[in-house]
PLY file of the C-alpha trace (Angstrom):
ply
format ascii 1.0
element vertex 358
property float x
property float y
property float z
element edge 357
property int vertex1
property int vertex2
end_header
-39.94 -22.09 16.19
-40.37 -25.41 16.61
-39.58 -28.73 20.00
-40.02 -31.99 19.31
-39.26 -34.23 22.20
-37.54 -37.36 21.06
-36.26 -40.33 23.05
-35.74 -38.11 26.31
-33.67 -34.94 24.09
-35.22 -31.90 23.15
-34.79 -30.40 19.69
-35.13 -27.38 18.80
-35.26 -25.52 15.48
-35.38 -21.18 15.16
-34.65 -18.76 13.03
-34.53 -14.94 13.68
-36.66 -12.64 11.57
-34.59 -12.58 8.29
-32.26 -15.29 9.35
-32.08 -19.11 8.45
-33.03 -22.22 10.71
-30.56 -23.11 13.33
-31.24 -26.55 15.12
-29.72 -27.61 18.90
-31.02 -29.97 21.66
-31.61 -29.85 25.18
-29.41 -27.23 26.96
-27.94 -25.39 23.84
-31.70 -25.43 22.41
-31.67 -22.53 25.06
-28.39 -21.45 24.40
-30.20 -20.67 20.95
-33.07 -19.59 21.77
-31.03 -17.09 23.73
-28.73 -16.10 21.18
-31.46 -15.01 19.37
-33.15 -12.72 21.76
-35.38 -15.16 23.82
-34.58 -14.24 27.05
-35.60 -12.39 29.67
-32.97 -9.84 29.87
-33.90 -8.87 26.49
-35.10 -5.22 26.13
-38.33 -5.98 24.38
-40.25 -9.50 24.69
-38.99 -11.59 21.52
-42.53 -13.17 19.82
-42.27 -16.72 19.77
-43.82 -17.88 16.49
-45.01 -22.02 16.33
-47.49 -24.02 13.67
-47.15 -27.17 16.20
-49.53 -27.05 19.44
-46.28 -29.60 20.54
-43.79 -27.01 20.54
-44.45 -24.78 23.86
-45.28 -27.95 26.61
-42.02 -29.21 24.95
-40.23 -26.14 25.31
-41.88 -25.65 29.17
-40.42 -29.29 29.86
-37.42 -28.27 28.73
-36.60 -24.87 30.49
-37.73 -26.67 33.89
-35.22 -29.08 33.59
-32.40 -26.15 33.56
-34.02 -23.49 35.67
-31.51 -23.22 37.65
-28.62 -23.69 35.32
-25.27 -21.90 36.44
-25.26 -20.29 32.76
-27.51 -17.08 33.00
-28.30 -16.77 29.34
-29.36 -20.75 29.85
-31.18 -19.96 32.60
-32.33 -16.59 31.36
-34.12 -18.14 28.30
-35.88 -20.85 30.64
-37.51 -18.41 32.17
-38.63 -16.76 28.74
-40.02 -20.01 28.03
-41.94 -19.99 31.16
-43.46 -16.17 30.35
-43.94 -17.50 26.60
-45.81 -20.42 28.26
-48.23 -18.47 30.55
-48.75 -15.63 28.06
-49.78 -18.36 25.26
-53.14 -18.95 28.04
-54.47 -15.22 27.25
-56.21 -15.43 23.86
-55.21 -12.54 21.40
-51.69 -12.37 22.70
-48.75 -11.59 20.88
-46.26 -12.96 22.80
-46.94 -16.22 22.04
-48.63 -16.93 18.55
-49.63 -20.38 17.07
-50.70 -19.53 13.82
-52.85 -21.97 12.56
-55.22 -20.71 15.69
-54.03 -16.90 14.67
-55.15 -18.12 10.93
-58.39 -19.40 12.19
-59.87 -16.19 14.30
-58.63 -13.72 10.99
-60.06 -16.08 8.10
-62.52 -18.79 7.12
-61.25 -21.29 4.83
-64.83 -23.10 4.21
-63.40 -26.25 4.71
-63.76 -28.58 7.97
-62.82 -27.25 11.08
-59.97 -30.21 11.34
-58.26 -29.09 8.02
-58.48 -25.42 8.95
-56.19 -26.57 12.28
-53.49 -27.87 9.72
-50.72 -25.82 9.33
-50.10 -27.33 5.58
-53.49 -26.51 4.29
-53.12 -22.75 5.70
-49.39 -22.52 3.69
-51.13 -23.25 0.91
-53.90 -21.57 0.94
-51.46 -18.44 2.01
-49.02 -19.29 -1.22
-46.36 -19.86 1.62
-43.97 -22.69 -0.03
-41.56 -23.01 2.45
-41.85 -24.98 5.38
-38.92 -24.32 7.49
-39.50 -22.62 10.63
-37.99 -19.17 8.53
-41.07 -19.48 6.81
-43.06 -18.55 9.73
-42.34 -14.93 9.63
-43.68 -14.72 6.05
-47.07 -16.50 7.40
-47.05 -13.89 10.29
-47.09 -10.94 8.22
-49.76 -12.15 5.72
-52.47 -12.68 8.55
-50.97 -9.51 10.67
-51.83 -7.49 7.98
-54.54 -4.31 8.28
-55.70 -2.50 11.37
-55.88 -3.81 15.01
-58.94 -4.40 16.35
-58.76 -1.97 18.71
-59.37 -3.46 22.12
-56.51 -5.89 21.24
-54.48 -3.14 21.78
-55.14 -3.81 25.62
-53.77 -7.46 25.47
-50.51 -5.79 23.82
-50.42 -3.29 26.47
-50.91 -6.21 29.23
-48.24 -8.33 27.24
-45.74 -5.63 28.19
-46.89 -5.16 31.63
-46.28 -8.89 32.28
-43.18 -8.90 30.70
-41.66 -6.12 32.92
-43.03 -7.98 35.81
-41.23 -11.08 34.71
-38.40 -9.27 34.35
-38.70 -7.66 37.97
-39.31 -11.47 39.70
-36.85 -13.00 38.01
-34.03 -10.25 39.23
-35.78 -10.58 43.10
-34.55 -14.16 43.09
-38.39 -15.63 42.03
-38.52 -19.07 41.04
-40.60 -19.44 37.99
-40.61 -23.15 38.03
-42.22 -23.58 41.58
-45.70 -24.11 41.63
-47.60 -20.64 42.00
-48.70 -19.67 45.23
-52.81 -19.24 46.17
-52.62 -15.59 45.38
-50.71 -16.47 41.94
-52.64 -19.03 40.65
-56.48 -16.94 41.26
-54.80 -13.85 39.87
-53.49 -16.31 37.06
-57.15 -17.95 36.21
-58.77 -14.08 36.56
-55.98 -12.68 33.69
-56.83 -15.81 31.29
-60.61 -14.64 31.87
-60.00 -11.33 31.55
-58.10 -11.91 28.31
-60.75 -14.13 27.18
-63.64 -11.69 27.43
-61.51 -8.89 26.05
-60.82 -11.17 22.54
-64.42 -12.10 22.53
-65.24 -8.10 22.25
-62.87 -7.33 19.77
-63.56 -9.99 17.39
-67.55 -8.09 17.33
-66.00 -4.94 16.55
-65.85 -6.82 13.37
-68.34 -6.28 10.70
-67.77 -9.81 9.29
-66.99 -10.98 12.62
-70.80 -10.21 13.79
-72.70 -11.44 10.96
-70.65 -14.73 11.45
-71.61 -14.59 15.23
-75.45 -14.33 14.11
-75.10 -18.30 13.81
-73.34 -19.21 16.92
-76.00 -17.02 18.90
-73.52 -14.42 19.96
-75.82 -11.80 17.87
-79.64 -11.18 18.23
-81.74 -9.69 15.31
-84.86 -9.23 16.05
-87.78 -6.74 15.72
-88.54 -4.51 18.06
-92.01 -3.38 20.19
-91.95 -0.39 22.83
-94.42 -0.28 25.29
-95.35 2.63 26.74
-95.03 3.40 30.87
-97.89 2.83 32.76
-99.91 5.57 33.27
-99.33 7.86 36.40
-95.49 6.06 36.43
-92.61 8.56 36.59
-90.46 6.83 33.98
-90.09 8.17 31.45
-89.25 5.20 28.53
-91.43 2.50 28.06
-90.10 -1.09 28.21
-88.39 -2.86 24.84
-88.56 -6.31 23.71
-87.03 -7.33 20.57
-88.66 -10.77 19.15
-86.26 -12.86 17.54
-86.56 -15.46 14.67
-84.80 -17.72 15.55
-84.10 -19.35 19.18
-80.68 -19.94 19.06
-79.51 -16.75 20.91
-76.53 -17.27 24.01
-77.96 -13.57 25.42
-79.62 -14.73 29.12
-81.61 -12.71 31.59
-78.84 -10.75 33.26
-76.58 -9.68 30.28
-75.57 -6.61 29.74
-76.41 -5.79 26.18
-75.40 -3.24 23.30
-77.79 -2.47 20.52
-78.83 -0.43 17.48
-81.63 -0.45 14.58
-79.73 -1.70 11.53
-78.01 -4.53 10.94
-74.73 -6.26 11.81
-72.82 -5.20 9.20
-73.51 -1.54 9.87
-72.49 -0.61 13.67
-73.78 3.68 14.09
-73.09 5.93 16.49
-76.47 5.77 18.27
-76.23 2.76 20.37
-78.08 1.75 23.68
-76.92 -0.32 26.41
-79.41 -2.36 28.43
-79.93 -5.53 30.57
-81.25 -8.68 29.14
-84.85 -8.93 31.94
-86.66 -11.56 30.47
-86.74 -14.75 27.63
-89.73 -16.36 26.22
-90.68 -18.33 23.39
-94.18 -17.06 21.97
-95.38 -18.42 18.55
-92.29 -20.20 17.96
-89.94 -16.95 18.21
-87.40 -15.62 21.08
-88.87 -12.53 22.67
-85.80 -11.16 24.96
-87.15 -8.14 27.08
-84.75 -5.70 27.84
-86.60 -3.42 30.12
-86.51 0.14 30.17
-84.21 1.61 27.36
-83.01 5.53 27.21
-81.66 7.66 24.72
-81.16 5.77 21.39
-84.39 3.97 21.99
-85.72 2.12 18.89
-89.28 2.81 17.47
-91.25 -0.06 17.18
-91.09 -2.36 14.42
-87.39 -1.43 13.72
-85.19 -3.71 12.93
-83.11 -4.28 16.06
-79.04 -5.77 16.39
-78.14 -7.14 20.01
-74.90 -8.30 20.97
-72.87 -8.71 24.39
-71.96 -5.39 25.96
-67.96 -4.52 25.42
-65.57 -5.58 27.96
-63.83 -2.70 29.64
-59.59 -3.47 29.83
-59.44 -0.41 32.38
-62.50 -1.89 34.88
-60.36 -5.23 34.42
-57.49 -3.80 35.50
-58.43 -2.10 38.17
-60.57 -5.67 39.74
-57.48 -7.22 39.09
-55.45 -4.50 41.11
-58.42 -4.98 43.77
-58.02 -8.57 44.36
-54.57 -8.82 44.30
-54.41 -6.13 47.57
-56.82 -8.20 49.23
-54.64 -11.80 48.82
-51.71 -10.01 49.58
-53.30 -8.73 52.71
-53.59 -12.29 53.96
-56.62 -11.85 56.26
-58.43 -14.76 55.17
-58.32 -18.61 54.83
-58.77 -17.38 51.19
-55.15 -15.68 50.82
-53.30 -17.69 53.07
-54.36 -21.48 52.14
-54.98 -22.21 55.35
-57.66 -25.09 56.25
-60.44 -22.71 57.32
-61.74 -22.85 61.16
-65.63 -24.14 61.49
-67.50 -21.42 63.03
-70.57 -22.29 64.54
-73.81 -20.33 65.47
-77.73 -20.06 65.38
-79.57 -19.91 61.63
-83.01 -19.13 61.13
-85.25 -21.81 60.40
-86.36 -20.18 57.06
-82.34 -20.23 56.15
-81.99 -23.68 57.35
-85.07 -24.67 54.70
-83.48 -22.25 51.89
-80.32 -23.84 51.80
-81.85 -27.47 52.48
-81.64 -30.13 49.34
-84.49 -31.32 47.72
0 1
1 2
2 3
3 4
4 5
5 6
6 7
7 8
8 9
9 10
10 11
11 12
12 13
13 14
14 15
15 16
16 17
17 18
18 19
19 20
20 21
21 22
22 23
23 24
24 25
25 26
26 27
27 28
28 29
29 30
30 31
31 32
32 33
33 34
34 35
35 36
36 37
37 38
38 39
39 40
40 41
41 42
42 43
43 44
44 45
45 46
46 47
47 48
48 49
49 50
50 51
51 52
52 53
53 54
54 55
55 56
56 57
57 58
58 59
59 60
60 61
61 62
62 63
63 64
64 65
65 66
66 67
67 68
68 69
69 70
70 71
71 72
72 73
73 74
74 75
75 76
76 77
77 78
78 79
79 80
80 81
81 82
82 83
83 84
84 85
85 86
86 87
87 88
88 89
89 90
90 91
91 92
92 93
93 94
94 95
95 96
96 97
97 98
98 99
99 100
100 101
101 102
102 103
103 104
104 105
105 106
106 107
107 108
108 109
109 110
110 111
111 112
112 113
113 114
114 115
115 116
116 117
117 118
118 119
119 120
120 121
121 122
122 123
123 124
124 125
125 126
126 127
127 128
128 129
129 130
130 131
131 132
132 133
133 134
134 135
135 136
136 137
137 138
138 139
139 140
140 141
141 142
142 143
143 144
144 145
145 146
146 147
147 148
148 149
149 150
150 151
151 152
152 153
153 154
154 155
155 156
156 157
157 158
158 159
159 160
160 161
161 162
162 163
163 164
164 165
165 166
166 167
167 168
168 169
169 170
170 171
171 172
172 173
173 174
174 175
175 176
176 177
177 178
178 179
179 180
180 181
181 182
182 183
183 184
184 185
185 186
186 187
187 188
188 189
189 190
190 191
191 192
192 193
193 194
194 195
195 196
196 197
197 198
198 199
199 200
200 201
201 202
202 203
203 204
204 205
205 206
206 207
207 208
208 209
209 210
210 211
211 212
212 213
213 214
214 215
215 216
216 217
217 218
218 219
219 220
220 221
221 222
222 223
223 224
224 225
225 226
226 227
227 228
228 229
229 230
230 231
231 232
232 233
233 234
234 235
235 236
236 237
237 238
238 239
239 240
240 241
241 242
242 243
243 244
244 245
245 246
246 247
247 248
248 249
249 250
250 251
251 252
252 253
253 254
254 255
255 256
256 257
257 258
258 259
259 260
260 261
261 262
262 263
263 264
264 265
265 266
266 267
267 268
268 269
269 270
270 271
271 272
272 273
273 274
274 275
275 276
276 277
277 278
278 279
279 280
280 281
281 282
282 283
283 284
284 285
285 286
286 287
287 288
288 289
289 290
290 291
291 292
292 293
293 294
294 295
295 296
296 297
297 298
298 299
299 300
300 301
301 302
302 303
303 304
304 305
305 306
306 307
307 308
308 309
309 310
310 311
311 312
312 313
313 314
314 315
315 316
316 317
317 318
318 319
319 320
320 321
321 322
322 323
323 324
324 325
325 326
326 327
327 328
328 329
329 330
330 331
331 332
332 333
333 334
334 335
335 336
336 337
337 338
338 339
339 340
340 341
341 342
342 343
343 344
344 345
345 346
346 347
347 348
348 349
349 350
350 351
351 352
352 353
353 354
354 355
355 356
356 357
């Protein structure tokens, strides 16, 4: 699909999977759009397919202009556009694809990053000659090829969710073109984040994927050195630091970390989780201390990968399902938007110089 807004009108072009291009402006764009399955009364979300960043913000300008349009599969598809446009904020969605950015996360072209964003230079790399929006669905399937990464199967499941929840609101009456409420918009920003982290992990279940992240810092490889408890101390693991060549490394005291002895490309079984404790350079190289590590624990001088600690889609789900009970509660400032009341009463004076400025 692709909207190009020109002198005030509103073009756009589809095609169905196996169909040809059709082309209409403003209103009967959505008449299209609906006519081929993009609406909300559809019984499976339709995948919107673009190579123009252009096409959704013109599409979302569009659909609130006839929002409330007395024709309900008008009306039906602006609010399509609306869950295409808020689904196409959770990266590694399938809802919503632009795929020169789809391109991007499943290959590397080696060329500059500004030519890998062109949607001409990926046809042809790809062999795709056509460029009419029908040839989209032949550029979908040749990156969509292969397994799933598996904890993208999450943002599919969440995909669905929200699209049965569209469905629901837009039934009750909702009005998808108001501006969302407090308790909409920080549920909103926390399912973007959520979506984000959850990518993030699944791109390092990739072999290729981590050896790439070895130069943005993502990955650690490092060496590592046990050190044994202190005598008459009941642990029973000595502490682990792993001393890393070069400096560049994103992992900060506080991270939760996953590693093994091997190397990126090779991801066992036998994997420890720990917390990042300490950083320090010493003789030009990153020691990260990691505290005390338990069963999988590296002998020293191994050879030692480190990467972020998986996100967990069910642990998401369920803070999301947390926070949303306590906005809907409304029994705070917080929930209800409500200039808050100053409360006043006695600090300490060791507070009062804590909190002081410098």
């Amino acid at each position: 699909m692709r909207a190009t807004v020109r002198g005030g009108s509103v073009s756009v072009s589809a095609a169905a999977f196996g169909g040809r291009e059709e082309t209409a402006c403003d209103e009967a764009g959505l008449a299209l759009l609906a006519r081929l399955g993009g609406a909300l009364a559809a019984d499976a979300p339709a995948m919107l397919l673009t190579d123009d960043g252009g096409t959704i913000p013109a599409l979302v300008g569009l659909a609130r202009t006839h929002a409330h349009h007395s024709d309900p599969n008008i009306s039906g598809s602006a609010a399509m556009v609306g869950w295409w446009a808020d689904r196409a904020d959770h990266p590694g969605t399938t809802a919503a694809v632009n795929l020169p950015a789809a391109s991007s996360a499943r290959y590397v072209l080696g060329v500059v990053p500004e030519a890998q964003r062109s949607a001409r230079v990926w046809r042809t790399w790809l062999q795709i000659t056509g460029e009419s929006v029908a040839g989209m669905h032949e550029w979908a399937r040749a990156i969509g090829s292969g397994p799933l990464l598996p904890l993208l199967a999450a943002i599919g499941e969440d995909d669905a969710y929200s699209f049965s929840r569209a469905q629901s609101a837009l039934v009750d009456g909702h009005d998808w073109s108001r501006p969302d409420n407090t308790a909409s918009a920080a549920m909103g920003l926390r399912s973007r984040c959520d979506a984000a982290d959850v990518m993030s992990s699944a791109l390092l279940d990739d072999p290729m994927w981590r050896e790439r992240a070895l130069h943005t810092g993502h990955v650690a490889v490092g060496v590592a050195s046990m050190t044994p408890p202190p005598k008459g101390s009941r642990r029973r693991n000595g502490s682990l630091s792993v001393t890393c060549e070069r400096l560049d490394s994103r992992l900060r005291v506080g991270s939760a970390v996953t590693g093994w002895v091997g190397t990126p490309r090779r991801r066992p079984f036998e994997q420890f989780t720990v917390e990042v404790t300490s950083t320090e350079v010493v003789g030009g190289k990153l020691v990260l201390g990691l505290g005390s590590v338990g069963m999988y624990a590296p002998p020293s001088g191994a050879s030692v990968v480190l990467m972020p600690q998986a996100a967990s889609p069910h642990t998401m789900r369920a803070g999301r399902g947390r926070y949303w009970r306590l906005y809907r509660g409304r029994r705070s400032w917080l929930s209800t938007g409500q200039t808050p009341v100053p409360s006043r009463r006695e600090v300490p004076l060791d507070v009062l110089i804590a909190g002081a400025e410098e």
